[in-house]
C-alpha positions as CSV (number, residue, x, y, z in Angstrom):
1,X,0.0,0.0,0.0
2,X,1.2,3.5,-1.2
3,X,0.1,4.9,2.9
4,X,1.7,4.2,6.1
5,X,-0.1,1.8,7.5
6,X,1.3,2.3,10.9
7,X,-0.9,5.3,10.9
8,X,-4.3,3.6,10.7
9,X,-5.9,1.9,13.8
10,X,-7.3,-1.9,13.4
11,X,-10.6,-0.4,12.7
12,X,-9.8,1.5,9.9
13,X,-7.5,-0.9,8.5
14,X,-10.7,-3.1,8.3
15,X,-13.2,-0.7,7.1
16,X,-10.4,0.1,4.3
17,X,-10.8,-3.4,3.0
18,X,-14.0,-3.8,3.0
19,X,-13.7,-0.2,0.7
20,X,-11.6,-2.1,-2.0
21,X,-13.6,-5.0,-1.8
22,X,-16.9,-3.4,-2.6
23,X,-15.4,-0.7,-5.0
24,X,-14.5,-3.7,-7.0
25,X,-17.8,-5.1,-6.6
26,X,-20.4,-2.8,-7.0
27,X,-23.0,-3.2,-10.1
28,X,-23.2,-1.1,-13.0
29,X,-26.5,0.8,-12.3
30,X,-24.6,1.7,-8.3
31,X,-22.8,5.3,-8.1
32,X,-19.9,3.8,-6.3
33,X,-19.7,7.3,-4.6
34,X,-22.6,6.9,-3.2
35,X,-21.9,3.0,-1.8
36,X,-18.5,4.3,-0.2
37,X,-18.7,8.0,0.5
38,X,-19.0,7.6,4.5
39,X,-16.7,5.5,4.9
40,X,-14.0,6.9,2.9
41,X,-15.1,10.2,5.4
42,X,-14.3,8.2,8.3
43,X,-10.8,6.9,6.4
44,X,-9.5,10.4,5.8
45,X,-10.8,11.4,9.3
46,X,-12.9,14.3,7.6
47,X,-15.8,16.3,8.7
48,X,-17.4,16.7,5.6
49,X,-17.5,15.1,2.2
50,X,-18.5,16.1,-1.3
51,X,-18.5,15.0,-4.8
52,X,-19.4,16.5,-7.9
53,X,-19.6,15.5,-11.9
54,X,-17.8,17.9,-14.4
55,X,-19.1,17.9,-17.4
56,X,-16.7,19.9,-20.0
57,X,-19.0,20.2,-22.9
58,X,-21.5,22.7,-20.4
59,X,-19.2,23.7,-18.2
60,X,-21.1,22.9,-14.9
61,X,-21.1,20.7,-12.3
62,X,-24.3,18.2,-11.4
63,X,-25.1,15.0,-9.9
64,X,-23.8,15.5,-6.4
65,X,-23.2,13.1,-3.6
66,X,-22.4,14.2,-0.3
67,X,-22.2,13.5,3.6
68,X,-22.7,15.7,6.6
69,X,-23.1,18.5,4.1
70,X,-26.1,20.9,4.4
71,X,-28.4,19.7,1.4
72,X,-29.2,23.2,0.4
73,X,-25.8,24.5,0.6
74,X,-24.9,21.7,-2.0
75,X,-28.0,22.4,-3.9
76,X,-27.4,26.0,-3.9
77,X,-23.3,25.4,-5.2
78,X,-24.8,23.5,-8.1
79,X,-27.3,26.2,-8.8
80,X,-25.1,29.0,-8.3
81,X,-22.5,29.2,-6.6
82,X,-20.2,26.9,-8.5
83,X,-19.4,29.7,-11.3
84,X,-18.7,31.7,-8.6
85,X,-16.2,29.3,-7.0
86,X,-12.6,30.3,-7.5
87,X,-11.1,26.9,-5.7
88,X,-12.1,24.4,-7.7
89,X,-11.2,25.4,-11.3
90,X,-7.5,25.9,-9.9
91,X,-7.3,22.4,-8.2
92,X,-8.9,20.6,-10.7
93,X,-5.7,21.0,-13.0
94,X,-3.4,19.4,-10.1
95,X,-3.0,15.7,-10.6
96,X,-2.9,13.2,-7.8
97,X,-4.9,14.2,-4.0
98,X,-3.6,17.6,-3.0
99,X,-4.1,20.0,-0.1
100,X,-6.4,23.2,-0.4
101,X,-3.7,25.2,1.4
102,X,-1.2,24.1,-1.0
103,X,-2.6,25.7,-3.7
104,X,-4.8,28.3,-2.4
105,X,-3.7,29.7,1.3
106,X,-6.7,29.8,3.5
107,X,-5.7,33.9,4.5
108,X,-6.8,34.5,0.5
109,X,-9.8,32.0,0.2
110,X,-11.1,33.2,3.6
111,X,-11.2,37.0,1.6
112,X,-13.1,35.4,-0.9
113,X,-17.4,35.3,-1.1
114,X,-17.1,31.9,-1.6
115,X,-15.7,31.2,1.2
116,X,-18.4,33.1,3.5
117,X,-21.3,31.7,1.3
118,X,-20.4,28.1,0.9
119,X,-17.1,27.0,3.0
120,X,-18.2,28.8,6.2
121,X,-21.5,27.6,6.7
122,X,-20.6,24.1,6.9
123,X,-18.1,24.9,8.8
124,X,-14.7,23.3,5.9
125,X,-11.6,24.9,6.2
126,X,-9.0,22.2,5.7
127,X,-9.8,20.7,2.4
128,X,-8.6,17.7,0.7
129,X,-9.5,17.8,-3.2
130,X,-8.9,14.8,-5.8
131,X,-10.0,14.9,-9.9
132,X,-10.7,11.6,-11.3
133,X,-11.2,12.0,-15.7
134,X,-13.4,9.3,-16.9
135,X,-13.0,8.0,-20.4
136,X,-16.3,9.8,-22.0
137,X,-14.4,13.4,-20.8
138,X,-16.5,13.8,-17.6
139,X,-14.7,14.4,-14.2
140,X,-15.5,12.7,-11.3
141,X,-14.1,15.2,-8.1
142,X,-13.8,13.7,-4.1
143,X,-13.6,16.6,-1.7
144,X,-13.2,16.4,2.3
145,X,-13.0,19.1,4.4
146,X,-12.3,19.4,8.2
147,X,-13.1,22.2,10.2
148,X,-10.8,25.3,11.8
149,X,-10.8,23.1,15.0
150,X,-9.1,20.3,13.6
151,X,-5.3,19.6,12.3
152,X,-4.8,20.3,8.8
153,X,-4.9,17.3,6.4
154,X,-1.2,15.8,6.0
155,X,1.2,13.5,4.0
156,X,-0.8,10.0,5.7
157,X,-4.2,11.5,4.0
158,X,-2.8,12.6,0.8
159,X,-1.5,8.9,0.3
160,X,-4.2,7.1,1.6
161,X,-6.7,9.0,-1.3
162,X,-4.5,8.0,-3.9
163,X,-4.7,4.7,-2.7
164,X,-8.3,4.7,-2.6
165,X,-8.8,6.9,-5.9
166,X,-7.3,4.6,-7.9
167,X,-9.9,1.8,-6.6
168,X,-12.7,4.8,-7.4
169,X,-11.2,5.4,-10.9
170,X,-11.9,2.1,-11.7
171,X,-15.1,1.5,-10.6
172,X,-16.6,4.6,-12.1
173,X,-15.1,3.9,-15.4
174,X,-16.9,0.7,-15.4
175,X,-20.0,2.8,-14.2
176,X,-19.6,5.6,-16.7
177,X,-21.2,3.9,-19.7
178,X,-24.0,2.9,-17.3
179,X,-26.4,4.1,-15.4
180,X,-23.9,5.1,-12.4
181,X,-24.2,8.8,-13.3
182,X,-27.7,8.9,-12.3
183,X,-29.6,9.2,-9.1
184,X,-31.1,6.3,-7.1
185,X,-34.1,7.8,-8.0
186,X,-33.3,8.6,-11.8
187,X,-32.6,4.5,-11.6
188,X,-35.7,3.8,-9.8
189,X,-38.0,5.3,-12.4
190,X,-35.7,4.7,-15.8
191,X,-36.3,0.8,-14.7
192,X,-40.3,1.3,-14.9
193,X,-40.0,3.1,-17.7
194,X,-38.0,0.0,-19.2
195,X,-41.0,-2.1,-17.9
196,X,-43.3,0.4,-19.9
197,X,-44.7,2.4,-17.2
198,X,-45.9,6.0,-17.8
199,X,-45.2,8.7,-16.5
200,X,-48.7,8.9,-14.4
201,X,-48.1,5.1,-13.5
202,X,-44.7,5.9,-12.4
203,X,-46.1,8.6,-10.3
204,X,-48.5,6.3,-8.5
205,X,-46.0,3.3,-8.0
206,X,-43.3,5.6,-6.2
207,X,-46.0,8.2,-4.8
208,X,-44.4,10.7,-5.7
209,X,-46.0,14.3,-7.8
210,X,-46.3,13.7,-11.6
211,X,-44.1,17.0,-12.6
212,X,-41.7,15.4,-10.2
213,X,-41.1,12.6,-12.2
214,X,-41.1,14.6,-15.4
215,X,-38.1,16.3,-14.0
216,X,-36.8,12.8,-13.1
217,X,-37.3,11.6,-16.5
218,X,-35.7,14.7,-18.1
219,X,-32.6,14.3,-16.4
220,X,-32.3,11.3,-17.2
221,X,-32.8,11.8,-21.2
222,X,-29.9,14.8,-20.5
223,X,-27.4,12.6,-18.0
224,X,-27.7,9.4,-20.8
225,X,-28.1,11.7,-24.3
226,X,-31.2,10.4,-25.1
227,X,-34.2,12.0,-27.6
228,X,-36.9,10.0,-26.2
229,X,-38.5,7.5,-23.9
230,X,-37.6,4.6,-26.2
231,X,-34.2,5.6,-26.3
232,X,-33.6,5.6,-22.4
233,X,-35.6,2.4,-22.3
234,X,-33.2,0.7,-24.7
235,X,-30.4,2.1,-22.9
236,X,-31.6,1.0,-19.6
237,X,-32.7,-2.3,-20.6
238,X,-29.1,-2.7,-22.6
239,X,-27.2,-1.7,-19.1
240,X,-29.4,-3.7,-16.8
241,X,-29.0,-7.0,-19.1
242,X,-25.3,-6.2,-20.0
């Protein structure tokens, strides 16, 4: 292992197993993100955790999974305040885990509106940032924070996430094609609409409003780059089988 072991406890050294061996596990249609995210928390001893999806042809993040986070601060970053975030689209040139304060000093970022709308509220302040490119251009991003209070991540964190990113990497590349990129939810109601379910069907299956699956449904078409209902139903039933 590329980490020093002699800085994890038992625990962790078992919880970091059990990591690997689901990453290299988990089915097509599971965000592996979403299977592993709190545990990698507990790994890299973080307060917070967050990922996000790049996409490079719209120039936006979406799709995001995340733990102890304040769900409408991380709704509002994807709304808003990601174009206004001058963090990310410095670090997300660095290869390899790297340090915020490394690249950014937290006396400048702390100036910064970003900082007092998104950063301070949930209290990061030593981050932890990792950019994983995926073979259909989209980039898969890991980021931990810890707060003021705690020590600043260090060398054993930094070599722990590569360890674990190139586990990641590998899973979401096998995911990437799939259906991995979308929601539980997204997956939930792109498998009734494989079993030929409309919309109004779908609605009364998962009890959920109609224009609340529409939305569902039109992410889906934009997430997999499908025209129509026949389309994503192919493509689901394709991923599902394959």
């Amino acid at each position: 292992m590329a980490f020093h072991i002699r800085d994890m406890t038992g625990e962790e050294i078992a919880v970091f197993a059990d990591v690997i061996h689901d990453l290299a596990r988990i089915p097509q249609d599971v965000d592996p993100r979403e299977a592993t995210s709190e545990r990698i928390l507990r790994l890299l001893r973080g307060d917070t955790l967050a990922s996000y999806v790049w996409e490079p042809a719209k120039g936006r993040y979406y799709n995001p999974v995340s733990v102890n986070h304040d769900e409408s601060n991380v709704a509002q970053y994807v709304a808003s305040l990601q174009f206004s975030d001058p963090l990310t689209h410095r670090m997300r040139r660095l290869q390899g885990a790297q340090i915020v304060e490394s690249s950014f000093p937290m006396n400048e970022l702390e100036k910064t509106e970003f900082y007092t709308d998104f950063l301070q509220p949930d209290g990061m302040y030593h981050g932890l940032n990792i950019f994983l490119p995926s073979k259909s251009g989209k980039v898969f991003d890991l980021r931990v924070w810890r707060n003021r209070h705690h020590e600043p991540f260090c060398q054993r964190e930094i070599d722990l996430l590569d360890t674990l990113a190139a586990h990641i990497g590998r899973s979401l590349q096998a995911g990437d094609e799939g259906l991995a990129i979308l929601t539980p939810r997204e997956r939930e109601i792109g498998r009734l609409i494989a079993r030929g379910c409309t919309d109004k069907e779908i609605s009364d299956i998962l009890g959920i409003g109609f224009s609340t699956v529409r939305t569902h449904v039109n992410r889906c078409f934009e997430k997999l780059d499908c025209s129509n209902r026949a389309e994503l139903s192919a493509r689901f039933s394709a991923t599902l089988l394959g």
